[in-house]
N, C-alpha and C positions, 0 to 999 in steps of 0.2 A: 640437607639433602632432601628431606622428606618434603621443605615447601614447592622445592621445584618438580618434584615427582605432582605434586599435587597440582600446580600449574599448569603442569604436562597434561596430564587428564581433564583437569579444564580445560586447555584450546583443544584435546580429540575431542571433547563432549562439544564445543561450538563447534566446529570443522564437521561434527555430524549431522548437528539440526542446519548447516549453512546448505550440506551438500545433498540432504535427504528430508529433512524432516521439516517442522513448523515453519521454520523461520523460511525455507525455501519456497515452500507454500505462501508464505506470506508477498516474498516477494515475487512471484508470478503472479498473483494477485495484483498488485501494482501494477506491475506491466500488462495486465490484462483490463483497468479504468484505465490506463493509457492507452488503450486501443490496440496493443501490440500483437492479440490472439485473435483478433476479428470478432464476431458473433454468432451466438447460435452452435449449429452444428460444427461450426466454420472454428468456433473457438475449442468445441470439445474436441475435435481431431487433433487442432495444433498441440493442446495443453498434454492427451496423453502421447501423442508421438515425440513430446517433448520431456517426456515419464513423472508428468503431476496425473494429482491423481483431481479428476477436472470436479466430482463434486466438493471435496475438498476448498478445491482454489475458488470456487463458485458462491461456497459459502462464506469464505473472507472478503470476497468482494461482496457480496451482497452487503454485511458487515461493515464495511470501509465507508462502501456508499451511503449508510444510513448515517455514519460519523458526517461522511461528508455534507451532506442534506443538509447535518442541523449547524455545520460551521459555516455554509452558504447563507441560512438566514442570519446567521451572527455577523456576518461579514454588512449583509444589507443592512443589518439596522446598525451598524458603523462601530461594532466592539473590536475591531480590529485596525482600525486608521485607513488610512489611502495611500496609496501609493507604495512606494520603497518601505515605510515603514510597516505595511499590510504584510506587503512580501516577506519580510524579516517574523513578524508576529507568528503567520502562518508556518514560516519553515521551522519555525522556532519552536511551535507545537507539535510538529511533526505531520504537518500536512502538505502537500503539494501543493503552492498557490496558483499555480497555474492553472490547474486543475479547476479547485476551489473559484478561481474567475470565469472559468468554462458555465461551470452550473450557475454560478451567481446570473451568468450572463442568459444562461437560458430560462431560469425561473422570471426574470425581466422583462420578457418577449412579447 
């Protein structure tokens, strides 16, 4: 009885950081290098009429993007493959390759 009590408490403690806390921040963050909150002012109105707290989310993107940066020049100098198998490496890492080909493509230009 006691492991499920304690289970139990485990998913409120995820179901809390999901619906309020880090991990939520985390991901509005995501959604917000996906373009999702706009920029600027444009993004801080969306993020708190959307109840993040916008320096917060601001500072994990910043955070993200510096991850991201330096998996960009990984990807150029080829430690990740081409193609399908790039796609696979990256998501695998846990990063968005889609994304990750955005910047590659813009550091290129």
């Amino acid at each position: 009885m006691s492991l499920i009590k304690d289970a139990k408490k485990l998913a409120d403690k995820e179901m809390e950081n999901v619906s309020g806390g880090v991990t939520a921040a985390y991901f509005a963050a995501q959604d917000v290098i996906r373009g999702k909150y706009g920029v600027g002012e444009e993004r801080r109105i969306a993020l708190e009429a959307a109840g993040y707290n916008y320096y917060e989310v601001q500072r994990l993107v910043n955070g993200l993007m510096k991850g991201y940066d330096s998996v960009a020049r990984d990807v150029i100098s080829g430690k990740y493959g081409n193609d399908q198998a790039r796609i696979r490496a990256l998501s695998a890492a846990g990063y968005d390759p889609y994304l990750v080909q955005d910047i590659v493509n813009a550091m290129l230009l």
